[in-house]
N, CA, C and O of each residue as an XYZ file, in Angstrom:
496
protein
N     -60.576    -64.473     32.044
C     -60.181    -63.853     33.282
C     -61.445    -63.500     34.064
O     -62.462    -63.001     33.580
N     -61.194    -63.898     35.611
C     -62.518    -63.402     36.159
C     -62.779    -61.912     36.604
O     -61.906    -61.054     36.732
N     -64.288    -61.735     36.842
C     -64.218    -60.015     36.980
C     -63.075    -59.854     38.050
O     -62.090    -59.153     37.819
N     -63.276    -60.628     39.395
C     -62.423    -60.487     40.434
C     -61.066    -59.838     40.257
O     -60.739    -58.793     40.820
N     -59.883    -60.914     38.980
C     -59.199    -61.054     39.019
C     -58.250    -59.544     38.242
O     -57.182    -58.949     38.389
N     -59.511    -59.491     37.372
C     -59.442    -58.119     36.777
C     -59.197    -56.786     37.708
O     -58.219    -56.043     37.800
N     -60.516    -56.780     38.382
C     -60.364    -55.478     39.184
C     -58.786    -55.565     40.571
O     -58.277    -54.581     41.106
N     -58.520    -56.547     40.721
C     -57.475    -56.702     41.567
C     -56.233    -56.285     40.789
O     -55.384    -55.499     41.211
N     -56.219    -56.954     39.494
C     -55.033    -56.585     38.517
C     -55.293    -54.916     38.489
O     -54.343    -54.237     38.878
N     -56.135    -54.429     38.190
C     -56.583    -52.955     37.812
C     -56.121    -52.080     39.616
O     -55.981    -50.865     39.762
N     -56.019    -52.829     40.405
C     -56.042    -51.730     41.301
C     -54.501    -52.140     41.734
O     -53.910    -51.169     42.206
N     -53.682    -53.390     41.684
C     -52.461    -53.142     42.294
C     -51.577    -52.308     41.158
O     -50.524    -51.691     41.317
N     -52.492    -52.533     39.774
C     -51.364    -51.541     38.776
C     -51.239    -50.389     38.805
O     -50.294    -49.711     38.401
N     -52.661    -49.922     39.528
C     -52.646    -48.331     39.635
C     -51.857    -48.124     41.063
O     -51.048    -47.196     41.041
N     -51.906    -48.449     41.623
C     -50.562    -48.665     42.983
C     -49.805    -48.680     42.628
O     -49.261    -47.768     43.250
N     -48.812    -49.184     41.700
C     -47.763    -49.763     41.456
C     -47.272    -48.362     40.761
O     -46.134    -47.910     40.885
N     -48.385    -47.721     39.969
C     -47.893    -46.742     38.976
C     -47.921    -45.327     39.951
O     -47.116    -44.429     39.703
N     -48.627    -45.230     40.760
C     -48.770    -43.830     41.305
C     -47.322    -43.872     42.492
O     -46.693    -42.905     42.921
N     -47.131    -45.231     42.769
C     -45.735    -45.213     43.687
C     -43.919    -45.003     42.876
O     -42.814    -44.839     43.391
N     -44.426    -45.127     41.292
C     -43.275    -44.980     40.535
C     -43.322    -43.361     40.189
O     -42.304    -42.711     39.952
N     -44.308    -42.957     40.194
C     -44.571    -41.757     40.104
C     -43.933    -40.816     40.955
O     -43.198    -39.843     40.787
N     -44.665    -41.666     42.342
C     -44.719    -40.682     43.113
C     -42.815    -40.288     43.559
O     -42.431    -39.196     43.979
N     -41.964    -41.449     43.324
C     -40.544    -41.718     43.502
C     -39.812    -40.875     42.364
O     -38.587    -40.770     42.427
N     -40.556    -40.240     41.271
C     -39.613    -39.934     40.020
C     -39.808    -38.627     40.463
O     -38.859    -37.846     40.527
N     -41.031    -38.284     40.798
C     -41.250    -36.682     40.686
C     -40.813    -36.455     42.657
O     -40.782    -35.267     42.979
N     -40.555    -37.324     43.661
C     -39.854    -36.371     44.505
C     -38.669    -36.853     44.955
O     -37.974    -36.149     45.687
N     -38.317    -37.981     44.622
C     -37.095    -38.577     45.539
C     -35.976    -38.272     44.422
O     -35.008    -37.598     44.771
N     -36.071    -38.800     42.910
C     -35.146    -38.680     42.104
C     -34.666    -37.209     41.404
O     -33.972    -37.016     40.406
N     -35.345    -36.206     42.373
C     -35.203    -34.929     41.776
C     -34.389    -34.648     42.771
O     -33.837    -33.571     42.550
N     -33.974    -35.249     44.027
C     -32.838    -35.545     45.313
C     -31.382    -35.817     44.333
O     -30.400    -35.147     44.010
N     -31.808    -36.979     44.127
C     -30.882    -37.952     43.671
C     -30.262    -37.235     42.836
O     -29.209    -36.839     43.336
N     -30.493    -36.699     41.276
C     -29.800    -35.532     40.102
C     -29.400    -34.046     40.812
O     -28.559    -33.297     40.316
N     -30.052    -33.785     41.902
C     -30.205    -32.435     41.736
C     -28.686    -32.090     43.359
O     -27.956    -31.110     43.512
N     -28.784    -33.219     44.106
C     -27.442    -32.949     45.237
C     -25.954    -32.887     44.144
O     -25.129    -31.975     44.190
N     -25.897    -33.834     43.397
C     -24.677    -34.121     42.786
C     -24.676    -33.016     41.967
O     -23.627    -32.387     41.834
N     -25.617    -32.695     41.429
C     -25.369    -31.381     40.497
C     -24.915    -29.953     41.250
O     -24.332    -29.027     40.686
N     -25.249    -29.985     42.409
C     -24.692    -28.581     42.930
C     -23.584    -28.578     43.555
O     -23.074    -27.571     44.047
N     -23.073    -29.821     43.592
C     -21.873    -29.946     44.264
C     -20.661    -29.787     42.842
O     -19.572    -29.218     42.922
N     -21.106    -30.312     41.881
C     -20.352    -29.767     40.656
C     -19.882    -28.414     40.064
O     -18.859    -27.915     39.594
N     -21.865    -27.905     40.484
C     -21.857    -26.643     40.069
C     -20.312    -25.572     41.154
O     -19.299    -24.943     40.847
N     -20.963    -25.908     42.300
C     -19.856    -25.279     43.703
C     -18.378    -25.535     42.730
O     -17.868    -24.681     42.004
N     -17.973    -26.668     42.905
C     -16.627    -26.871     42.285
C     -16.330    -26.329     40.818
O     -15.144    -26.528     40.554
N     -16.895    -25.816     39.956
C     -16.676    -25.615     39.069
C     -16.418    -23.417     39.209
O     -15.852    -22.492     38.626
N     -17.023    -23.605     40.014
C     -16.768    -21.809     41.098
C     -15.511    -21.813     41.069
O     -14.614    -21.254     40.438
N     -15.657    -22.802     42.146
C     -14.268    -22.478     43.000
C     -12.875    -22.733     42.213
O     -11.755    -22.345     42.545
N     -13.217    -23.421     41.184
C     -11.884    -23.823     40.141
C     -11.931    -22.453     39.397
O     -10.822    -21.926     39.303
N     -12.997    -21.741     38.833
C     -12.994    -20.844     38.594
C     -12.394    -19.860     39.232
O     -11.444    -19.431     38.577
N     -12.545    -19.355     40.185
C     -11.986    -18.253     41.506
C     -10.775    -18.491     42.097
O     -10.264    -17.639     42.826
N     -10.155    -19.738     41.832
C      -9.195    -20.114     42.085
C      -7.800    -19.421     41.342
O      -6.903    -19.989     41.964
N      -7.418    -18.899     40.780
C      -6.727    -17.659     40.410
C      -7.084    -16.423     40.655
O      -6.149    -15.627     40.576
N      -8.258    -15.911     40.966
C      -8.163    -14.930     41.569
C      -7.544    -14.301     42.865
O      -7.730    -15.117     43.767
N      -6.950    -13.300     43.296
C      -6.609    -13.059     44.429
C      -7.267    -13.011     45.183
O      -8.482    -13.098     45.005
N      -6.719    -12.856     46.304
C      -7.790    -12.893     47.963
C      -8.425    -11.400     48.203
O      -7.759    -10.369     48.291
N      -9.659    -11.486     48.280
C     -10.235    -10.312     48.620
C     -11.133    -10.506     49.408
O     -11.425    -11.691     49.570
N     -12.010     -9.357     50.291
C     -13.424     -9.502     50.740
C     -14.573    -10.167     49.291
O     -15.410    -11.069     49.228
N     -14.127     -9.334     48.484
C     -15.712     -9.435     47.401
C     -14.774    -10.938     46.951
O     -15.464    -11.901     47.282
N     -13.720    -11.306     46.445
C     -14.275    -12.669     46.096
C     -14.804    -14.062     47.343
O     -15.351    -15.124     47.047
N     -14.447    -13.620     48.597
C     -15.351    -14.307     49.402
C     -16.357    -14.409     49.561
O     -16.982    -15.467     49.636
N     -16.984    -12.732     49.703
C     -18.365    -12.343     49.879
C     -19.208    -13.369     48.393
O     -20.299    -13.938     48.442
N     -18.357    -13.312     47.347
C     -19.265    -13.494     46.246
C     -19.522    -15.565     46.411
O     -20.455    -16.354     46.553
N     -18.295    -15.591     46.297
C     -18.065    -17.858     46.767
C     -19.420    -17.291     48.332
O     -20.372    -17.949     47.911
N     -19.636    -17.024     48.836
C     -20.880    -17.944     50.117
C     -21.839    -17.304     49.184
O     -22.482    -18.165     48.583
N     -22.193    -15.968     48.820
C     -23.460    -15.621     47.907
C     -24.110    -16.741     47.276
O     -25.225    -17.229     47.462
N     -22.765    -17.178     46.147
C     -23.290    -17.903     45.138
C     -23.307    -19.226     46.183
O     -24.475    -19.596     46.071
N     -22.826    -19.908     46.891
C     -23.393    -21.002     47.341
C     -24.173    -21.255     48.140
O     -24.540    -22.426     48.236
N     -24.726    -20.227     49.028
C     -26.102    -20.347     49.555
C     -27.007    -20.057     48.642
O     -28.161    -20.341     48.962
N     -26.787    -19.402     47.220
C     -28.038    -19.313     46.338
C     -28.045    -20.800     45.552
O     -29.157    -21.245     45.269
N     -26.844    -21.604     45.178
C     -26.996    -23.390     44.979
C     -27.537    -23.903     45.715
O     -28.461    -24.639     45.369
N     -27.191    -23.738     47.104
C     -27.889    -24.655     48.054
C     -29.073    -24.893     48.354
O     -29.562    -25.934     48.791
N     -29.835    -23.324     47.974
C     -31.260    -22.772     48.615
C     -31.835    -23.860     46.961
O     -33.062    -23.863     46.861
N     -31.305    -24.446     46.137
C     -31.955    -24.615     44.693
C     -32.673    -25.998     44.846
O     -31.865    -26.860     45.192
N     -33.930    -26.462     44.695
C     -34.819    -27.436     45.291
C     -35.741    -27.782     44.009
O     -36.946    -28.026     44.071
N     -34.669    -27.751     42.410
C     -35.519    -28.346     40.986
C     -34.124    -28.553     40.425
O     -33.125    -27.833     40.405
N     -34.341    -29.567     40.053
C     -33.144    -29.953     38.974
C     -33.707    -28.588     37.478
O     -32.934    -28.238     36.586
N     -34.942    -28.161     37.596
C     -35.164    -27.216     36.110
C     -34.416    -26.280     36.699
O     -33.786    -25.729     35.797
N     -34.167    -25.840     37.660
C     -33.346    -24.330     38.383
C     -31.905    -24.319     37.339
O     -31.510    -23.531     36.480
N     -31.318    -25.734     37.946
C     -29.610    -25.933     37.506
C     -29.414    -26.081     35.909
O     -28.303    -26.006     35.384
N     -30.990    -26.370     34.968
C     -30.648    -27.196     33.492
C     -31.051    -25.695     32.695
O     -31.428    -25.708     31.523
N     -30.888    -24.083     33.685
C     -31.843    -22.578     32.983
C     -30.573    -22.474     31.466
O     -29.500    -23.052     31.291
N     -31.117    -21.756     30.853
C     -29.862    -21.754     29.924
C     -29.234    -20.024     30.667
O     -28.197    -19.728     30.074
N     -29.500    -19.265     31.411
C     -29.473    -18.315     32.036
C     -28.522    -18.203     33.276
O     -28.016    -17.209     33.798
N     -28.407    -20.039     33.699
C     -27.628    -20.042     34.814
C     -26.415    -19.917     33.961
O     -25.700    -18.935     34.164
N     -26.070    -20.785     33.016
C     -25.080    -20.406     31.963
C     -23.904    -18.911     32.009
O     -22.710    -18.751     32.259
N     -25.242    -17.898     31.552
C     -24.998    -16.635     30.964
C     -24.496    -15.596     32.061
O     -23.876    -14.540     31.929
N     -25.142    -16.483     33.576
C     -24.623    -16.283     35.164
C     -22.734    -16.334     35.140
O     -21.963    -15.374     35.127
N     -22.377    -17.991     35.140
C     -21.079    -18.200     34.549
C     -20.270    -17.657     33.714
O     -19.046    -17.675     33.850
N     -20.892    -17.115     32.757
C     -20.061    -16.243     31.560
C     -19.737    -14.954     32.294
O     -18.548    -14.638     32.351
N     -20.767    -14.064     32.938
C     -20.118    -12.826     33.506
C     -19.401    -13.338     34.865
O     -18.851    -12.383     35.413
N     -19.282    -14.216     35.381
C     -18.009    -14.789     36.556
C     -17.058    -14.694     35.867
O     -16.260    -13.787     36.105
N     -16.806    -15.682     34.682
C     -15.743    -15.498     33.330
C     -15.426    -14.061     33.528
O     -14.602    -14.098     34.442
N     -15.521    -13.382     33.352
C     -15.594    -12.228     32.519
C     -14.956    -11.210     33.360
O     -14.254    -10.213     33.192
N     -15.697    -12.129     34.734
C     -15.708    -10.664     35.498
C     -13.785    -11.310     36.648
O     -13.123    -10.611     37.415
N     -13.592    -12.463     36.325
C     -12.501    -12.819     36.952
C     -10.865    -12.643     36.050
O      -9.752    -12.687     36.573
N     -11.119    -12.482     34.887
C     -10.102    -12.455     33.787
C      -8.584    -11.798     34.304
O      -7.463    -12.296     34.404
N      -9.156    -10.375     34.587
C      -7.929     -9.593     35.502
C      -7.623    -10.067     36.854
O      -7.055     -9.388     37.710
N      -8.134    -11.569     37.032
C      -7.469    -11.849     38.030
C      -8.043    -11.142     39.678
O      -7.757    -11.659     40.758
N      -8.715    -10.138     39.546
C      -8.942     -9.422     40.993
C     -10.777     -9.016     40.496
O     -11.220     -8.705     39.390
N     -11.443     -9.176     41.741
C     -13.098     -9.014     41.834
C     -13.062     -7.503     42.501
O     -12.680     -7.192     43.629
N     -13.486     -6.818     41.641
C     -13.518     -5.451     42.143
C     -14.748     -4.724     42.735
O     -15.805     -5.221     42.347
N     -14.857     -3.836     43.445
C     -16.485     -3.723     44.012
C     -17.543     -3.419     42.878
O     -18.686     -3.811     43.109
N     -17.360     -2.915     41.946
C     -18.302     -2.874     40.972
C     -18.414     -4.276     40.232
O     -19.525     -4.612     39.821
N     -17.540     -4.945     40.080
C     -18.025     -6.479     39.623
C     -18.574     -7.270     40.596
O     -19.357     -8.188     40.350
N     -18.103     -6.878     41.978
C     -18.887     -7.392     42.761
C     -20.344     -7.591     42.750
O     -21.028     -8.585     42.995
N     -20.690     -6.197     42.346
C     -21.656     -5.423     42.655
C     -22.461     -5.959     41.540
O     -23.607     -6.332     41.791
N     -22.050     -6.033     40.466
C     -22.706     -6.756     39.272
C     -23.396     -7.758     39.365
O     -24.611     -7.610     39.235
N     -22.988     -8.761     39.555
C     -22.526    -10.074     39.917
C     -23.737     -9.928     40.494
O     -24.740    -10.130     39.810
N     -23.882     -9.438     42.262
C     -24.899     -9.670     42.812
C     -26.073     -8.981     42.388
O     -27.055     -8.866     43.122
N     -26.018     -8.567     41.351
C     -27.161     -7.563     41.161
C     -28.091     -8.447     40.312
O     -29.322     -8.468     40.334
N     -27.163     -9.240     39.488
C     -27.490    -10.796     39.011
C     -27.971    -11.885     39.889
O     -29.075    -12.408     39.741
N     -27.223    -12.177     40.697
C     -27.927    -13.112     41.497
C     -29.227    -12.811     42.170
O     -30.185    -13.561     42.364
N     -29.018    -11.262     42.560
C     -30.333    -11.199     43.133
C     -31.776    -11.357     42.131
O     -32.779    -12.069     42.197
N     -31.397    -10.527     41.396
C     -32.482    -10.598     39.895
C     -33.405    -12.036     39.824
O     -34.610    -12.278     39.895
N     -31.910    -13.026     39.608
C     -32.486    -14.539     39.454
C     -33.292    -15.040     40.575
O     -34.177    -15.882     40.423
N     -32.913    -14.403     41.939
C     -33.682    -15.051     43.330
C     -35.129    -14.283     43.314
O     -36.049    -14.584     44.075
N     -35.169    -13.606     42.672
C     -36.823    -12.531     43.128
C     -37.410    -13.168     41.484
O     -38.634    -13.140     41.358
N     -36.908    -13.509     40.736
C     -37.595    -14.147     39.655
C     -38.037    -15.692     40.195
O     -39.052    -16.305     39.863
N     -37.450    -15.939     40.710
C     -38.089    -17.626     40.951
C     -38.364    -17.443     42.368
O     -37.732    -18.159     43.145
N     -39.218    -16.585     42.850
C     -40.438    -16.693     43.791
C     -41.527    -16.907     43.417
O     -41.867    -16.412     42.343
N     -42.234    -17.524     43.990
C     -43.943    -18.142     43.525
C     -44.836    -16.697     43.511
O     -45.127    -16.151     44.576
N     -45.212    -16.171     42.288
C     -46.222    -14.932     41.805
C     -46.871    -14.794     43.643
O     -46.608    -13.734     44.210
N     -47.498    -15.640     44.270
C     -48.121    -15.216     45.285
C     -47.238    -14.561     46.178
O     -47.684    -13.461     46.505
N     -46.161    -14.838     46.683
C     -45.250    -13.946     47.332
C     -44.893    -12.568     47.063
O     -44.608    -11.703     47.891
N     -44.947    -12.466     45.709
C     -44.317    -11.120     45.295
C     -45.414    -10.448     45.941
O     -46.574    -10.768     46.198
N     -44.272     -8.794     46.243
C     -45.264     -7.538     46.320
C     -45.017     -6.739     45.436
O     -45.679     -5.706     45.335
């Protein structure tokens, strides 16, 4: 093989590799991470879906889906914590009615999780 042919092979591979790269770590974290919150949403709302009509279970369905929506890592949706999120929804929907103190719970949770996944430089 000539030197030529070498360094040409050597530089379209490193092209080739930093563009597969560059597609896994921002486009395909698009691709897993839209379909996943649209699951996540529906799996709410099937949830809440026996509950009765109230302010707090409305207030709580846009909470929790502007806090899915605002979510921009597929690692956000795979926490084992978002989980343990779901279990007190469980928990907190059983009797059928969202009361202001479960309300209140609830968001006291969500908020927790939103001031934890700010970048250290933001915090005060």
């Amino acid at each position: 093989m000539k030197k030529g042919c070498f360094i040409k092979s050597v530089v379209i591979l490193t092209i080739i590799t930093a563009c597969i790269l560059y597609i896994v770590n921002h486009k395909l974290n698009q691709v897993i991470l839209n379909p996943g919150k649209g699951l996540i949403i529906s799996e709410i709302n099937r949830d809440l879906e026996h509950v009765r009509p109230s302010p707090e279970k409305d207030s709580l369905k846009i909470m929790i889906k502007n806090y899915i929506n605002g979510l921009n890592s597929v690692d956000k949706l795979s926490e084992k914590s978002f989980s343990d999120f779901f279990d007190s929804i469980k928990i907190a929907v059983q009797d059928s009615l969202i009361d202001k103190n479960e309300f209140n719970s609830l968001s006291r949770i969500l908020k927790r999780r939103i001031k934890n996944e700010r970048p250290k430089e933001n915090r005060n």
